[in-house]
N, C-alpha and C positions, 0 to 999 in steps of 0.2 A: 504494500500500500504506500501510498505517497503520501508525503508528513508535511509541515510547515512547523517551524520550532520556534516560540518566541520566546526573549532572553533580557535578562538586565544586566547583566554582570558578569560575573567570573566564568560562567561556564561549565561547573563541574557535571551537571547532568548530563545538559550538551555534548561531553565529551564521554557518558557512559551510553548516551546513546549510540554514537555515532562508531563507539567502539564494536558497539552489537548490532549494528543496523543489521546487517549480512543474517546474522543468527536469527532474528524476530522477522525480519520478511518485513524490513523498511526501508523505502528509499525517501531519502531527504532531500525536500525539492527547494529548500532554502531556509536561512534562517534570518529572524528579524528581530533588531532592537530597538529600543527606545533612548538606548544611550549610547550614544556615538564613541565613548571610551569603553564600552563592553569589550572585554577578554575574552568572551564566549563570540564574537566576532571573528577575533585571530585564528582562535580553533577552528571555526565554519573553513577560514579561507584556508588552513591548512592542510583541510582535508578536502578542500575542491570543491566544498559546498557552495553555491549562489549567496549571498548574502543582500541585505538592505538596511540600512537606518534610518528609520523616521523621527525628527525632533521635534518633540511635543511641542515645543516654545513658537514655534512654527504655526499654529491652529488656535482657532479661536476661541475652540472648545474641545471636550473629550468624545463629541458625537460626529464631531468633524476631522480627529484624528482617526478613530475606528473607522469610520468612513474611506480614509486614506488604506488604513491597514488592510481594510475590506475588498479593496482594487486590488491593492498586490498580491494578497491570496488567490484573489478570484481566476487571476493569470495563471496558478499553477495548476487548476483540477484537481484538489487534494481530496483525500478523504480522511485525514483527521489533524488536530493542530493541537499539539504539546506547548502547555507551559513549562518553561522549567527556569524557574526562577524572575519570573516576566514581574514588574512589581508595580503592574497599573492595573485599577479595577475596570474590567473588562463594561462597556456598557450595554444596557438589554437589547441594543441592536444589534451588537456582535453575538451574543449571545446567542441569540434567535434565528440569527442568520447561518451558524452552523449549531444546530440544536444537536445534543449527544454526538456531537464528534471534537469534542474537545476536553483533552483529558490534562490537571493537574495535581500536583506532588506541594504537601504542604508539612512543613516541620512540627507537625504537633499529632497526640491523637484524639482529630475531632471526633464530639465536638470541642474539645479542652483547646482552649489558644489560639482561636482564629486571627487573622491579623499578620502583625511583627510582632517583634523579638520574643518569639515560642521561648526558644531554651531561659530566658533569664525568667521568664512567668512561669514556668515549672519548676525551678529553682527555688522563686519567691514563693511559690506557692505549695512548696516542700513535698512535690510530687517524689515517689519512689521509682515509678517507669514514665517514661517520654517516649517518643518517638515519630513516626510519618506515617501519610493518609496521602492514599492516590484516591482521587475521587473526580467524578465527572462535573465540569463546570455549569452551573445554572445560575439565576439571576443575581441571587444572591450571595455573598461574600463567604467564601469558604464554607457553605453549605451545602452541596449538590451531593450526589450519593455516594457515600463512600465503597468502595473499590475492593481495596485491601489495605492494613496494616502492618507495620512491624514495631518490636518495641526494644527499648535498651534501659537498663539500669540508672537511677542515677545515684550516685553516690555523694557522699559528705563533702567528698575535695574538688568536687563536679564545679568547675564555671561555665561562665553560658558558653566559651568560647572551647574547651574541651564536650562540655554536651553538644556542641556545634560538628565538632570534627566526628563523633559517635555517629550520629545522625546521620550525616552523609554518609557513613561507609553504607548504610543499611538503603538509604536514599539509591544509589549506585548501583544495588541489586533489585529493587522491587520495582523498579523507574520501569526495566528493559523487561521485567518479568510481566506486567501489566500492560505494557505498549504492544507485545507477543497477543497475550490472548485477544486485543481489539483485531493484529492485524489478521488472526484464523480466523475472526467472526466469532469468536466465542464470547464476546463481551455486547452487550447493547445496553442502553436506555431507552428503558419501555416508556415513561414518563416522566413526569419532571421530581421522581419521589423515588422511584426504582430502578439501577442496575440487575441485571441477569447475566449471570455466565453459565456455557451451556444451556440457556434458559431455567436454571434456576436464577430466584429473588437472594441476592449475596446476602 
């Protein structure tokens, strides 16, 4: 299946995808930021990916950026668009306009920590496990159906910035393992309330 990857920054998903595209049955028909200094940029080009930068500072509004984003996608014939790590709230026209075919990876497990900075509000809030939720994107803010999770310890000497680097590693395996079952068909959004795999209600 053909992806569009959207990015804000470093990259590290980016680059676990792109390391398993071959294995999951993905080809990446470009990747797109919002910020012109994204490192998940460099990676794209080093791997021969297409890229594009769209600068928000640029648009009048956040209906008129998505708007933008909405043209360049429409150019590649995709059938699904990966966040990974994209840190703009998506608005209900993009949303609507690829309904269930857009899947993201959030550092918490919701519902616990929607938003930013998961790891330090698990921390504050003297959580024992943390971890990530791939979930399908719907209108609202890190709500849409969750997918699958995984979880990791936290401990006493835990900072946000060592629960940061944990998280990823488990991020890096569940990303490519969930991107796999959309591209068999074995994943769908029956509604705006329900994921199925293999047509089971996850």
């Amino acid at each position: 299946m053909k992806a569009v990857i959207l990015i804000s920054g470093n990259g590290s998903n980016l680059q676990s995808i792109i390391d398993n595209a071959d294995r999951i049955d993905l080809q990446i028909s470009c990747v797109i930021s919002n910020n012109k200094n994204a490192f998940g940029i460099e990676r794209a080009k080093s791997s021969k990916i297409k890229t594009f930068t769209i600068e928000p500072e640029l648009f009048n509004s956040k209906m008129a950026f998505d708007e933008e984003l909405i043209h360049i996608i429409d150019q590649h014939d995709i059938d699904l668009i990966i966040l990974a790590g994209y840190m703009r709230i998506l608005t209900p026209i993009f949303v609507s306009h690829y309904f269930g075919k857009i899947l993201n990876i959030h550092p918490s497990l919701l519902p616990k920590f929607p938003g930013l900075n998961t790891h330090q509000k698990a921390i504050d809030a003297s959580e024992k496990t943390h971890g990530v939720s791939v979930h399908f994107v719907t209108k609202e803010l890190d709500c849409g159906p969750i997918i699958s999770q995984e979880s990791v310890s936290v401990e006493n000497s835990d900072t946000a910035e060592t629960l940061s680097d944990k998280v990823l590693k488990i991020e890096h395996v569940i990303y490519p393992k969930v991107i796999h079952w959309y591209t068999q068909g074995r994943l769908t959004l029956i509604d705006n309330l329900t994921a199925t795999l293999d047509g089971k209600v996850i």
